[in-house]
LUMNUSE-642842 format. One record per atom (N, C-alpha, C, CB): x, y, z; atom name; residue in three letters. Coordinates in Angstrom, 1 decimal, decimal comma. Atoms other than C-alpha are relative to their C-alpha. Glycine has a CB too. Layout:
[[X Y Z] CA ALA];
...
***
This chain:
[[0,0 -0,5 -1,3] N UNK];
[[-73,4 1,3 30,0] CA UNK];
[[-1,4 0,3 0,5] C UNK];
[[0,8 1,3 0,1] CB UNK];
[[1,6 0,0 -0,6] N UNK];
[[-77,1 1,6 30,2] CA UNK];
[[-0,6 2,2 -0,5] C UNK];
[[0,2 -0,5 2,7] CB UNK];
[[0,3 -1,7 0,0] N UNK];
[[-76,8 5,6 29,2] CA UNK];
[[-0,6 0,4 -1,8] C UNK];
[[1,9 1,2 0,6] CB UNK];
[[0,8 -0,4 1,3] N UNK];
[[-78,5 5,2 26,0] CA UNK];
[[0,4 0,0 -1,8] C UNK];
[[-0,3 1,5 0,4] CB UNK];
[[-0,5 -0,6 1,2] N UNK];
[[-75,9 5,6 23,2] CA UNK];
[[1,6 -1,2 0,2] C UNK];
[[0,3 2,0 0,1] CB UNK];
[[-1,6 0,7 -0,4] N UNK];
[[-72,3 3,7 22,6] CA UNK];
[[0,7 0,8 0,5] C UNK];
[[0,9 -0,5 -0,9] CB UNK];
[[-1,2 -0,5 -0,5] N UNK];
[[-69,8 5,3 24,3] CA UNK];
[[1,1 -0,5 0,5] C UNK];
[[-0,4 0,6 0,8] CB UNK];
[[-1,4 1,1 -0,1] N UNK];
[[-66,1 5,1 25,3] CA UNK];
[[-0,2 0,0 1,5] C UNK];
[[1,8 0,6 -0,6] CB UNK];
[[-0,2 0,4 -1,1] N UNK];
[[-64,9 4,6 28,5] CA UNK];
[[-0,3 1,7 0,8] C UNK];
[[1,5 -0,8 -0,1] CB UNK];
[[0,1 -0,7 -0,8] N UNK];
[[-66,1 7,5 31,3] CA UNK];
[[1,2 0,1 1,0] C UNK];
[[-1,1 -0,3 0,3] CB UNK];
[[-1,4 0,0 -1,6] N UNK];
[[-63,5 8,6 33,8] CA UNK];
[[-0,8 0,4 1,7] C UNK];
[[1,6 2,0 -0,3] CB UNK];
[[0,6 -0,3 -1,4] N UNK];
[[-66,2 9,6 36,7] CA UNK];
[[-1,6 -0,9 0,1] C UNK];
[[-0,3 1,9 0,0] CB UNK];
[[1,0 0,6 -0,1] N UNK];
[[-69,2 7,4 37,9] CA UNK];
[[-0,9 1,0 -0,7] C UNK];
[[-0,2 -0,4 1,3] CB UNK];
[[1,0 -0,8 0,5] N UNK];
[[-72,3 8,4 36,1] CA UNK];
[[-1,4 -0,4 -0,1] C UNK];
[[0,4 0,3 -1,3] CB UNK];
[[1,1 0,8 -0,4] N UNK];
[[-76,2 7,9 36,9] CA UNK];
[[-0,4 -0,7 -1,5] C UNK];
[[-1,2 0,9 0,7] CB UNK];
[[0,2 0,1 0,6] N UNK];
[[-78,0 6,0 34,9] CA UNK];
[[-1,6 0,3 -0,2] C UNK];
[[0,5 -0,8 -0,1] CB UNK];
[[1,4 -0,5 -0,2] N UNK];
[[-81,1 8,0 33,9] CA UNK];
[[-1,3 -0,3 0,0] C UNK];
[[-0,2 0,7 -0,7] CB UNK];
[[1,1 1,0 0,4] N UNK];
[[-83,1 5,3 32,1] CA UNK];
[[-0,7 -0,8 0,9] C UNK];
[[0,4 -0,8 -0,8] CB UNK];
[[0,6 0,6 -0,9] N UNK];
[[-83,8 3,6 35,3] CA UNK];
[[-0,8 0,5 0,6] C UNK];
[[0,6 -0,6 0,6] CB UNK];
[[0,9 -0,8 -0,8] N UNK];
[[-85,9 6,0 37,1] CA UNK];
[[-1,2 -0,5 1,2] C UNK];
[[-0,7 0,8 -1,0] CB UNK];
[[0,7 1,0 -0,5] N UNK];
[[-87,0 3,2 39,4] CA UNK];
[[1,1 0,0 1,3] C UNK];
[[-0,2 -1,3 -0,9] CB UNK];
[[-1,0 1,2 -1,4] N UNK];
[[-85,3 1,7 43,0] CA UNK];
[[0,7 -0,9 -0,5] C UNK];
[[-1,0 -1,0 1,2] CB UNK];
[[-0,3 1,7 0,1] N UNK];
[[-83,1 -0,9 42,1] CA UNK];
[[0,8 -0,4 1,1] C UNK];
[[0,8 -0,4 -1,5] CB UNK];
[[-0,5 0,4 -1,0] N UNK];
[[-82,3 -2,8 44,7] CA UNK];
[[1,3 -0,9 0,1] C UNK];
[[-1,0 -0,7 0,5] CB UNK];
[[-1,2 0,9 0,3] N UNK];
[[-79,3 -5,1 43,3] CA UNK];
[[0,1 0,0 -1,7] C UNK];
[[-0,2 -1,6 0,7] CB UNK];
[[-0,5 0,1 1,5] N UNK];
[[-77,7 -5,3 39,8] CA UNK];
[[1,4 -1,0 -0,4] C UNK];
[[0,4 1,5 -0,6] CB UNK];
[[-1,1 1,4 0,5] N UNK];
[[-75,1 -8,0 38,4] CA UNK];
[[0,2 0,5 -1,7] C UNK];
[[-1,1 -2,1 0,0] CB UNK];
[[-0,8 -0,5 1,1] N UNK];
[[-72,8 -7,0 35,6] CA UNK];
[[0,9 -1,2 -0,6] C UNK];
[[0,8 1,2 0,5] CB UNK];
[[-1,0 1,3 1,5] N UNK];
[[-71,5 -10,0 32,5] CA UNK];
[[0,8 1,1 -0,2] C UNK];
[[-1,2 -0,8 -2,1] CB UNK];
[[-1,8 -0,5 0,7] N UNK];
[[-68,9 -9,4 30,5] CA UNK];
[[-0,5 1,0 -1,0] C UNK];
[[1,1 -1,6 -1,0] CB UNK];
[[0,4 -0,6 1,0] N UNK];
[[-71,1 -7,9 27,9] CA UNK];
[[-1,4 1,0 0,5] C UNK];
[[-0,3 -1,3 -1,0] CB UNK];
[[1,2 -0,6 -0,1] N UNK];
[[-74,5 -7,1 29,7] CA UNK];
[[-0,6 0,3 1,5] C UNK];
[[-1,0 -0,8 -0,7] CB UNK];
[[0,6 -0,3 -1,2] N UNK];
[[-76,3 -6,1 32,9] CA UNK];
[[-1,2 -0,2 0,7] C UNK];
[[-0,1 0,9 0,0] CB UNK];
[[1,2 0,8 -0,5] N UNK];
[[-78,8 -7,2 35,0] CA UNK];
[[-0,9 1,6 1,3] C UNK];
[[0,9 -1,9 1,2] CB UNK];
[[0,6 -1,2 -1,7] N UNK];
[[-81,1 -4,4 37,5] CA UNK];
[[-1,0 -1,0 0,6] C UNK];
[[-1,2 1,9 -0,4] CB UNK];
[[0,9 0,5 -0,9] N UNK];
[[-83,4 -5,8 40,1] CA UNK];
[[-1,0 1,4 0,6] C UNK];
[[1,0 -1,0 1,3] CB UNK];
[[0,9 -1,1 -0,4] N UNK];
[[-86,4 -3,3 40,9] CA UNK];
[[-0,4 -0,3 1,5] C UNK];
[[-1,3 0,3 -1,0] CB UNK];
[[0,8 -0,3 -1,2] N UNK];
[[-87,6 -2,5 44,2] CA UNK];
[[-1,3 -1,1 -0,1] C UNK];
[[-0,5 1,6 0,0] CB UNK];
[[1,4 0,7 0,6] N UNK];
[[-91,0 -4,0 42,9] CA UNK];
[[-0,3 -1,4 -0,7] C UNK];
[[-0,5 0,8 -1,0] CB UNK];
[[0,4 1,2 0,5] N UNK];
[[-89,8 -7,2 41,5] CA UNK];
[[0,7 -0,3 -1,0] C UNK];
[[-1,2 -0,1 -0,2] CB UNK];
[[0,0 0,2 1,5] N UNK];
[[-89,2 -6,5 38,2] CA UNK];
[[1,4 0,3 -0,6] C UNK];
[[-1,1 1,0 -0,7] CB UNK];
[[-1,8 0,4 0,5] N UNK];
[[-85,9 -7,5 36,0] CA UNK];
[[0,3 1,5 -1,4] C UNK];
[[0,1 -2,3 -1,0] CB UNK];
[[-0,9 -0,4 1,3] N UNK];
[[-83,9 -4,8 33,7] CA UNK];
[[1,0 -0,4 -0,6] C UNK];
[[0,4 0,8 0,2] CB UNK];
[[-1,1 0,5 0,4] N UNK];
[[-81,6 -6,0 31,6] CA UNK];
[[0,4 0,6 -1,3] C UNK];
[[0,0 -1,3 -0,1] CB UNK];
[[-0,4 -1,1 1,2] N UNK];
[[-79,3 -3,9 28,7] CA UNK];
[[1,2 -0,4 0,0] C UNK];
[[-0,1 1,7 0,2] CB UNK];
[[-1,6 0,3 1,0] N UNK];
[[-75,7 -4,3 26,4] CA UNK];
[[-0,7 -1,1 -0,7] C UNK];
[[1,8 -0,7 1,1] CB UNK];
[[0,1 0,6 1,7] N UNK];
[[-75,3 -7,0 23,9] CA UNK];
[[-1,0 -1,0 0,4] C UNK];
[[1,6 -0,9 -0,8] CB UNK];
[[1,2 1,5 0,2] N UNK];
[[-78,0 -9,4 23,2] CA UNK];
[[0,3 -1,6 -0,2] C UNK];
[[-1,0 0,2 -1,3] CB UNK];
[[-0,5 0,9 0,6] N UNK];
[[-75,7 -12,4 21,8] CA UNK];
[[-0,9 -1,3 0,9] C UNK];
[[1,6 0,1 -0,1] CB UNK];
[[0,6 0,9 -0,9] N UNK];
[[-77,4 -15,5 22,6] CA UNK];
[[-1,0 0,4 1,2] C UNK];
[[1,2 -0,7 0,6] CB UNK];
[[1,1 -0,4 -0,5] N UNK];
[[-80,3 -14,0 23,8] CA UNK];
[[0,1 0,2 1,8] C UNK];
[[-1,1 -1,2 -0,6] CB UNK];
[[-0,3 -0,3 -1,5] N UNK];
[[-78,8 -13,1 27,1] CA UNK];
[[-1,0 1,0 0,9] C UNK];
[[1,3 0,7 -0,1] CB UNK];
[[0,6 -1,5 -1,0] N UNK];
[[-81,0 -10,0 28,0] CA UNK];
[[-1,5 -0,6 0,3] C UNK];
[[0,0 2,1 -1,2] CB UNK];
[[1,3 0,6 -0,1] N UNK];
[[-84,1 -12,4 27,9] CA UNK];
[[-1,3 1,2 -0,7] C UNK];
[[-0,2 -0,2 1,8] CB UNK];
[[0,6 -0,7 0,9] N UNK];
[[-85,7 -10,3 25,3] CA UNK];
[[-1,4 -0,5 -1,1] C UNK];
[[1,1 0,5 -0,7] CB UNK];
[[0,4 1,1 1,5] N UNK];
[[-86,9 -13,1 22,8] CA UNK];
[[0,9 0,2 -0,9] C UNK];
[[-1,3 0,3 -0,8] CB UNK];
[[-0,7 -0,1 1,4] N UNK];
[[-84,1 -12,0 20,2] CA UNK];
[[1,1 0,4 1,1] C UNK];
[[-0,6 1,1 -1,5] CB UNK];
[[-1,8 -0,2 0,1] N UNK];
[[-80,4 -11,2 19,8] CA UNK];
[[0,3 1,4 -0,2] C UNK];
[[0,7 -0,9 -1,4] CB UNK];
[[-0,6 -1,7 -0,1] N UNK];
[[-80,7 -7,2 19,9] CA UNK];
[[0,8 0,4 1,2] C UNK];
[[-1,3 1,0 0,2] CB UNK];
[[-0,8 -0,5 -0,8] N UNK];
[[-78,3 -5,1 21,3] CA UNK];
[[-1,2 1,0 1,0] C UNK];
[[1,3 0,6 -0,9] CB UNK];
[[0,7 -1,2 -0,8] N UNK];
[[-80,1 -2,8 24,1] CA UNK];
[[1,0 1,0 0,8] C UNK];
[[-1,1 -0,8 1,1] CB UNK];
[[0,0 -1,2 -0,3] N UNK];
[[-78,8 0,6 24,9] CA UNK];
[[0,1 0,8 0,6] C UNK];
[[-0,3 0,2 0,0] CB UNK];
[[0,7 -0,6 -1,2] N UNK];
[[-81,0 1,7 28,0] CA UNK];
[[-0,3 -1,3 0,6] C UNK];
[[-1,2 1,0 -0,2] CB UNK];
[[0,8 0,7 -0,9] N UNK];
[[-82,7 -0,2 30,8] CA UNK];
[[-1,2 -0,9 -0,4] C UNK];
[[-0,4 0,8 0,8] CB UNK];
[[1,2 0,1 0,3] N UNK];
[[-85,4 -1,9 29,6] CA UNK];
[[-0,6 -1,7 0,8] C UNK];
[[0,0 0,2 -1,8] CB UNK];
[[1,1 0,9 -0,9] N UNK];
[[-88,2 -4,6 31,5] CA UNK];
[[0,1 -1,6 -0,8] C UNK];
[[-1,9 0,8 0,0] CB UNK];
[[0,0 1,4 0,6] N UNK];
[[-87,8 -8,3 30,6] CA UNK];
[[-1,5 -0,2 0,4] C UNK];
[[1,0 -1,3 0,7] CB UNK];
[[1,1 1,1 0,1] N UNK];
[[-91,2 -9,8 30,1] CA UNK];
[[-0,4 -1,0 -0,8] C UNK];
[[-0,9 0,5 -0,1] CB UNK];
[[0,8 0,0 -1,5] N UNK];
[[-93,3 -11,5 31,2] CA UNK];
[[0,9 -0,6 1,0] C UNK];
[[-1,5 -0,9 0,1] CB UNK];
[[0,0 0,4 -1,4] N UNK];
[[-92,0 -12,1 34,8] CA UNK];
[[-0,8 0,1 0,9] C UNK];
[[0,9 0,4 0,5] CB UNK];
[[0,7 -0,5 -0,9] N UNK];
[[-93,2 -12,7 37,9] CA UNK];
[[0,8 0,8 1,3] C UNK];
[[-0,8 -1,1 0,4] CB UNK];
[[-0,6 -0,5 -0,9] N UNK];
[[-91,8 -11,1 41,1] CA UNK];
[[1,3 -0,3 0,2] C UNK];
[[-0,6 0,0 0,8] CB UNK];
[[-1,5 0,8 0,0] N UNK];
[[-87,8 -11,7 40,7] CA UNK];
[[0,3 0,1 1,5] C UNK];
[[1,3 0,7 -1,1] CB UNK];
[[-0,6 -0,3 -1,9] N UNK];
[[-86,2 -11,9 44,2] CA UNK];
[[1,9 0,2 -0,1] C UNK];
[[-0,5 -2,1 1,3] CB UNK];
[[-1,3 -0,1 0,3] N UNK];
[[-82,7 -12,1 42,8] CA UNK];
[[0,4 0,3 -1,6] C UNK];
[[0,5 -1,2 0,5] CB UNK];
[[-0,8 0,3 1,3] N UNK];
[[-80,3 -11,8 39,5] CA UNK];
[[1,3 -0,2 -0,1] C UNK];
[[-0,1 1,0 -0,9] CB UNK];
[[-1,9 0,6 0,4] N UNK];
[[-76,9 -13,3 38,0] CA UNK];
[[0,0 0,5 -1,6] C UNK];
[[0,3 -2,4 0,2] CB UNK];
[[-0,2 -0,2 1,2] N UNK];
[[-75,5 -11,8 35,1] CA UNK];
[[1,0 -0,8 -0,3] C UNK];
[[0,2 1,2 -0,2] CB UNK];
[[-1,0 0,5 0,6] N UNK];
[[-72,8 -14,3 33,3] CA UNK];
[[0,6 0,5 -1,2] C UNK];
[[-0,3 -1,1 -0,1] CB UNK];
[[-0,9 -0,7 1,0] N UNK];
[[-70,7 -13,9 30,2] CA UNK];
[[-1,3 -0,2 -1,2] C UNK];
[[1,7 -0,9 -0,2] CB UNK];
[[0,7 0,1 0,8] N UNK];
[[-73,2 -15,0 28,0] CA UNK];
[[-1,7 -0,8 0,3] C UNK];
[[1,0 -0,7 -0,8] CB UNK];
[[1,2 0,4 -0,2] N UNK];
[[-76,2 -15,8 29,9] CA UNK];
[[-0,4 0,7 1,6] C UNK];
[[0,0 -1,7 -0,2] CB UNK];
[[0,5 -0,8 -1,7] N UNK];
[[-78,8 -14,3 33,2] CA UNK];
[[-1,2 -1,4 0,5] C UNK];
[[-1,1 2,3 -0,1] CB UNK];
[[0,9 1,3 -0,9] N UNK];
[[-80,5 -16,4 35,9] CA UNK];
[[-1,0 1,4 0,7] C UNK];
[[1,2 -1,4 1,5] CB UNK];
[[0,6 -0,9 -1,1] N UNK];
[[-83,4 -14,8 38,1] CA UNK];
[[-0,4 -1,0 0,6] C UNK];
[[-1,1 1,1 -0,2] CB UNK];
[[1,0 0,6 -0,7] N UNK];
[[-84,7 -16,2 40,8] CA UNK];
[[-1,6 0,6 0,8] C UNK];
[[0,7 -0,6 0,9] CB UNK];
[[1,6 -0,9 0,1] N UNK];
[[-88,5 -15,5 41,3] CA UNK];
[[-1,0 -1,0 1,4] C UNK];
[[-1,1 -0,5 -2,2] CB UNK];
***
């Protein structure tokens, strides 16, 4: 869910703290999440399988964290097992 820890299922929307940024659009897989910053720049967090979160590896992530290197994304697509940006 992006809030740092596993957890079960929440019954009330809940922020997510780790982003402490603008995000202007987000796209949600089956497994992982996509943020789009104000500024450009891509977050992506949940399972890593097939290197989905564009990390370099197959970790699971947690929290929010910055794909690099990019350059200024303009969009994101989260799928079931893979993310697109367009830059």
């Amino acid at each position: 869910l992006g809030h740092g820890a596993e957890v079960g299922l929440l019954s009330v929307p809940t922020p997510v703290p780790a982003l402490g940024v603008r995000v202007l659009s987000c796209s949600c897989g089956e497994f992982h999440s996509l943020a789009l910053t104000q500024a450009g720049a891509v977050l992506s967090w949940g399972k890593g399988d097939d290197g989905a979160l564009g990390h370099g590896d197959k970790d699971n992530v947690l929290s929010p964290r910055a794909v690099q290197p990019l350059g200024r994304a303009l969009a994101v697509s989260a799928g079931s097992v893979h993310s697109l940006v367009l830059g």
